[in-house]
SEROPA-492349 format. One line per 5 residues: number of its first residue (from 1); their letters; for each residue x, y, z of N, C-alpha, C. Coordinates in Angstrom, 1 decimal. Example, Ala and Ser with C-alpha at 12.3 -4.5 7.8 and 13.67 -1.06 7.14 Angstrom:
1 = AS = 13.2 -5.7 7.8 12.3 -4.5 7.8 13.2 -3.3 7.8 ~ 12.8 -2.2 7.1 13.7 -1.1 7.1 12.9 0.0 7.9;
# end
This chain:
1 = XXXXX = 58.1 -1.8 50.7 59.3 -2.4 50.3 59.4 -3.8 50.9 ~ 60.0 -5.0 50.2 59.9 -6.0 50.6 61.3 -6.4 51.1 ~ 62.0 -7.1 52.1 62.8 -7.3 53.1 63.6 -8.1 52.0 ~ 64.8 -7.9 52.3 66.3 -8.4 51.5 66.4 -9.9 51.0 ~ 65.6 -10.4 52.3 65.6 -11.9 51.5 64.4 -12.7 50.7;
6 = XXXXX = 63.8 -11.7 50.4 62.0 -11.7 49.8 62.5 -11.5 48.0 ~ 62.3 -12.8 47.3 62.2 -12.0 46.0 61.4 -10.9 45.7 ~ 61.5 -10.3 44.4 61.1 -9.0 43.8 59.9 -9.4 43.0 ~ 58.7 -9.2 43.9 57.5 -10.4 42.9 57.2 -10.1 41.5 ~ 57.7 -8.4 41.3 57.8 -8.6 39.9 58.7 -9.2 39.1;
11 = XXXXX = 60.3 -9.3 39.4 60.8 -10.4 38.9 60.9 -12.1 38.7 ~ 59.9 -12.2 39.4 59.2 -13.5 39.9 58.1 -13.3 38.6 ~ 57.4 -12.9 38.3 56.3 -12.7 37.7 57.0 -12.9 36.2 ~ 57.6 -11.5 35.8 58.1 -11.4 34.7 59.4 -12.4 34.3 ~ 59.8 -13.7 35.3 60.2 -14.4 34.6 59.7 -16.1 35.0;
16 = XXXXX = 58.7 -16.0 35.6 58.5 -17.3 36.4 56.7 -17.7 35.5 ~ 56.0 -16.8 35.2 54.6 -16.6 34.3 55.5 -17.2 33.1 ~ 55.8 -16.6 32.3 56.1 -17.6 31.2 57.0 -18.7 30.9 ~ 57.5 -19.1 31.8 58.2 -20.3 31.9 57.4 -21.5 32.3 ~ 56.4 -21.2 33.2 54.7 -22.1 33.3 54.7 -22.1 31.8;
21 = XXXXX = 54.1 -21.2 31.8 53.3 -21.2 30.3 53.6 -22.1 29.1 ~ 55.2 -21.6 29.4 55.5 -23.0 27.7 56.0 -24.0 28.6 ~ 55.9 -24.1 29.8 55.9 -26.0 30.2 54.3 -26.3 30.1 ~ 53.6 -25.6 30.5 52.1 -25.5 29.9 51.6 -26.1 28.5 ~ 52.3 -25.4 27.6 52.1 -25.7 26.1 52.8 -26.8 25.4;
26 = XXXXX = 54.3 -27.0 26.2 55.0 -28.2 25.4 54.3 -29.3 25.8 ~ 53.9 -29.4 27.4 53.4 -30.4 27.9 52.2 -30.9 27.0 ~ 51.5 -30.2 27.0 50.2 -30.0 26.5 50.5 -31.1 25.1 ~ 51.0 -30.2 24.7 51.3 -30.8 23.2 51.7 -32.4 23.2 ~ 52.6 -32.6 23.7 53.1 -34.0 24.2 52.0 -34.6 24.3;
31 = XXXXX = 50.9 -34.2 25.2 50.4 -35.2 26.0 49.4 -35.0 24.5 ~ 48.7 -34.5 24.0 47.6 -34.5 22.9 48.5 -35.6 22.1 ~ 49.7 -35.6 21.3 50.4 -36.3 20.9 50.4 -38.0 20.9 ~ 50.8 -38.2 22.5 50.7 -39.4 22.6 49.7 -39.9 22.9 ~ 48.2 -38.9 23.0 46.7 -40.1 23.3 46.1 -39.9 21.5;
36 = XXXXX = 46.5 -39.2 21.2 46.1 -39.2 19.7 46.5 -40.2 18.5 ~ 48.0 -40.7 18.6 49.1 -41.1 17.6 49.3 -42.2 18.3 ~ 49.8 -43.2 17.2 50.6 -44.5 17.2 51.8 -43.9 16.9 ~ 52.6 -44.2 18.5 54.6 -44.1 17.9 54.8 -45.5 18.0 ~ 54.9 -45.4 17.1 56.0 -47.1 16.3 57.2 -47.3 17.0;
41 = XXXXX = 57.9 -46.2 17.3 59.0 -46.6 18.0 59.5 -46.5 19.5 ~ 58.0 -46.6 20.0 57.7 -46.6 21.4 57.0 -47.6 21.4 ~ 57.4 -49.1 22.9 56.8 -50.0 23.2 55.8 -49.3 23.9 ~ 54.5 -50.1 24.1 53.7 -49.6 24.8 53.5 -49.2 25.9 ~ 54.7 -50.1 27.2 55.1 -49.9 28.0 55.6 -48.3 28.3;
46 = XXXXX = 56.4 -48.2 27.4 57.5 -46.8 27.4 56.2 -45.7 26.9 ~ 55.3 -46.1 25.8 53.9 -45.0 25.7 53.6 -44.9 27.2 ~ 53.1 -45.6 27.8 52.6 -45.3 28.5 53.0 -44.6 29.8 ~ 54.4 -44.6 29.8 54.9 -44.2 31.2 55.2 -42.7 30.7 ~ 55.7 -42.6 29.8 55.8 -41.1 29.2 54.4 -40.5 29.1;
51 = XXXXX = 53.4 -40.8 28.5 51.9 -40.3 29.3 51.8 -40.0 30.5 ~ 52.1 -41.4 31.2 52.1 -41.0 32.5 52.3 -39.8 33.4 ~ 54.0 -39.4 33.2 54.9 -38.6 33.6 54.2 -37.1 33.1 ~ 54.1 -37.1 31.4 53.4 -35.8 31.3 52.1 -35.1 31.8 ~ 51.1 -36.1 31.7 49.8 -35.8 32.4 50.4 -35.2 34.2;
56 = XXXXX = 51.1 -36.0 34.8 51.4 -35.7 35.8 52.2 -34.5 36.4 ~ 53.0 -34.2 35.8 53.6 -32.9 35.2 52.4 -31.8 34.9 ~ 51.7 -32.0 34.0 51.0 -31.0 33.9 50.1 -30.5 34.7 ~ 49.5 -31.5 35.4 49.3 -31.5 36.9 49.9 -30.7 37.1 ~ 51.2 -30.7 38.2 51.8 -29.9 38.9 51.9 -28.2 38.3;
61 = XXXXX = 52.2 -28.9 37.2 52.4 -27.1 36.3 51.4 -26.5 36.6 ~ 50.1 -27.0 36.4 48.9 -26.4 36.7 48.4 -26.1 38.1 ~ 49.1 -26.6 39.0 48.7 -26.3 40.6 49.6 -25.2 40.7 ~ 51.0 -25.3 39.8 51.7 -24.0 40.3 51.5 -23.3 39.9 ~ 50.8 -22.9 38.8 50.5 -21.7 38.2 49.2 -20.8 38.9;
66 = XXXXX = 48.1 -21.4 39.4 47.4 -21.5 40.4 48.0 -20.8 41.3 ~ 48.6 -21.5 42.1 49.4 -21.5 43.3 50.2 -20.0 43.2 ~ 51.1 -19.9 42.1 51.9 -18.3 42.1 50.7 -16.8 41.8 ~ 49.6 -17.6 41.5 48.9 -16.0 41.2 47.9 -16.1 42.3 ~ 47.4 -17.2 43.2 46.9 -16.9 44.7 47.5 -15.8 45.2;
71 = XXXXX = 48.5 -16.6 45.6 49.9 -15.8 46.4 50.2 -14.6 46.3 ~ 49.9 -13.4 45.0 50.6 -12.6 44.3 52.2 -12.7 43.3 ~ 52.5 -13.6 43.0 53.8 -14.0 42.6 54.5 -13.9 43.7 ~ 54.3 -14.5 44.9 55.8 -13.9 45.9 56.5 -15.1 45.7 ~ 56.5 -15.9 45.5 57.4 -17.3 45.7 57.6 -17.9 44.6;
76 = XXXXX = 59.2 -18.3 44.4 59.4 -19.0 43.5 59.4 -20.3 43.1 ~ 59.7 -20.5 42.7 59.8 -22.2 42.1 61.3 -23.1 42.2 ~ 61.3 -24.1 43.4 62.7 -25.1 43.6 63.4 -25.4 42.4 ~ 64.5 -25.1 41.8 65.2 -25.2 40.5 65.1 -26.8 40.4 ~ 65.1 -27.7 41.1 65.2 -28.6 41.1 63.8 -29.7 40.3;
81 = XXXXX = 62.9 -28.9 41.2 61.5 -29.2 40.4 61.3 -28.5 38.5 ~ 61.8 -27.2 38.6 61.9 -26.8 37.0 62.9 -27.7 36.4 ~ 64.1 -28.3 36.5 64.8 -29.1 35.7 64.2 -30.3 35.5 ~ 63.7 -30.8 36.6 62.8 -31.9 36.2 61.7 -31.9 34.8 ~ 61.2 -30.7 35.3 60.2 -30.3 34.1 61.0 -30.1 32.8;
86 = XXXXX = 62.0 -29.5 32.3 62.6 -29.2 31.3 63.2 -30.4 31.3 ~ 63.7 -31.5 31.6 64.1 -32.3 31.2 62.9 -33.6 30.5 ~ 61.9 -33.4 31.3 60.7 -33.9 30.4 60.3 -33.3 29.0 ~ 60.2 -32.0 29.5 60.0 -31.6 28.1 61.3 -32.0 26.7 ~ 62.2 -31.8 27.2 63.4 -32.3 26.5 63.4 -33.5 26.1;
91 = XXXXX = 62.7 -34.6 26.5 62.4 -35.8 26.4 61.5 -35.7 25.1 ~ 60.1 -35.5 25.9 59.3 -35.1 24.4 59.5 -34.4 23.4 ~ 60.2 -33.1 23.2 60.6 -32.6 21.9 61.3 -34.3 21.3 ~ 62.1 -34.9 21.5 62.8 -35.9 21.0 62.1 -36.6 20.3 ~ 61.0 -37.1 21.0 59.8 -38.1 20.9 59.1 -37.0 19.7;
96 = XXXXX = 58.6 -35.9 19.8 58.3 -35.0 18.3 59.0 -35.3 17.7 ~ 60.1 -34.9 17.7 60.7 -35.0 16.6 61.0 -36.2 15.7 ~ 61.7 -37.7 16.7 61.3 -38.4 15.9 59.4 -39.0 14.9 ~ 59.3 -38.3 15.7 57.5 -39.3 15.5 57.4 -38.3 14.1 ~ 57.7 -37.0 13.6 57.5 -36.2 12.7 58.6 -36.4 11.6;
101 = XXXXX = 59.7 -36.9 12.3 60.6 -37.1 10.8 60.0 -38.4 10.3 ~ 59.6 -39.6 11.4 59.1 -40.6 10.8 58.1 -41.0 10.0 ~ 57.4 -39.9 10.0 56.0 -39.3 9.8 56.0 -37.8 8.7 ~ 56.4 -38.1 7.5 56.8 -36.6 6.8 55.5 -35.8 6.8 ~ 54.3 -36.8 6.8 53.0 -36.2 6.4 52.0 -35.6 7.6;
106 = XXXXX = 52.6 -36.2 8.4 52.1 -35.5 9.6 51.8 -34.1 10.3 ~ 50.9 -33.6 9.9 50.1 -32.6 10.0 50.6 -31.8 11.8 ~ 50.8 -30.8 11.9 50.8 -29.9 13.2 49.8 -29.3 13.6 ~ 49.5 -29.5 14.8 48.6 -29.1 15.4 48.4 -28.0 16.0 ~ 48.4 -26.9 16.2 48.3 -25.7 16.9 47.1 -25.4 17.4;
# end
């Protein structure tokens, strides 16, 4: 039995594994996105720093995912570092979205 103030690593698991996973995959996508495509409505500057940020991100996503299944899932993740992440990803969906309305023909990639 784990002590009162020890999360429940299976609730750690069963909700902390797939919330990597699709910062894993949004990121992913983002970043394939912007080394593949011309956005027109991104200076290069602003390309680049949004690259920046998501490669870097995905970084971290990928050391914590690492990191939680070393461990056994016992430790969570700083809410503060996940909103960061969801708010990038929030960023990028925007950046999809415009880049594909502006782009009707634009093929998805899966």
């Amino acid at each position: 039995m784990f002590p009162a103030d020890l999360p429940d690593p299976e609730l750690l698991k069963t909700l902390l594994e797939p919330l990597l996973e699709d910062f894993q995959y949004w990121l992913s996508r983002a970043e394939t996105l912007l080394i593949e495509e011309d956005i027109a409505f991104l200076d290069a500057e602003a390309h680049a720093d949004l690259l920046g940020r998501v490669e870097q991100t995905l970084q971290e996503v990928q050391a914590t995912q690492s990191l939680f299944q070393a461990i056994g899932c016992q430790a969570g993740i700083d809410t503060e570092i996940i909103m960061k992440w969801h708010k990038l990803v929030a960023e990028c969906w925007q950046v999809m979205i415009q880049f594909r309305m502006g782009n009707p023909n634009a093929t998805e990639k899966r």
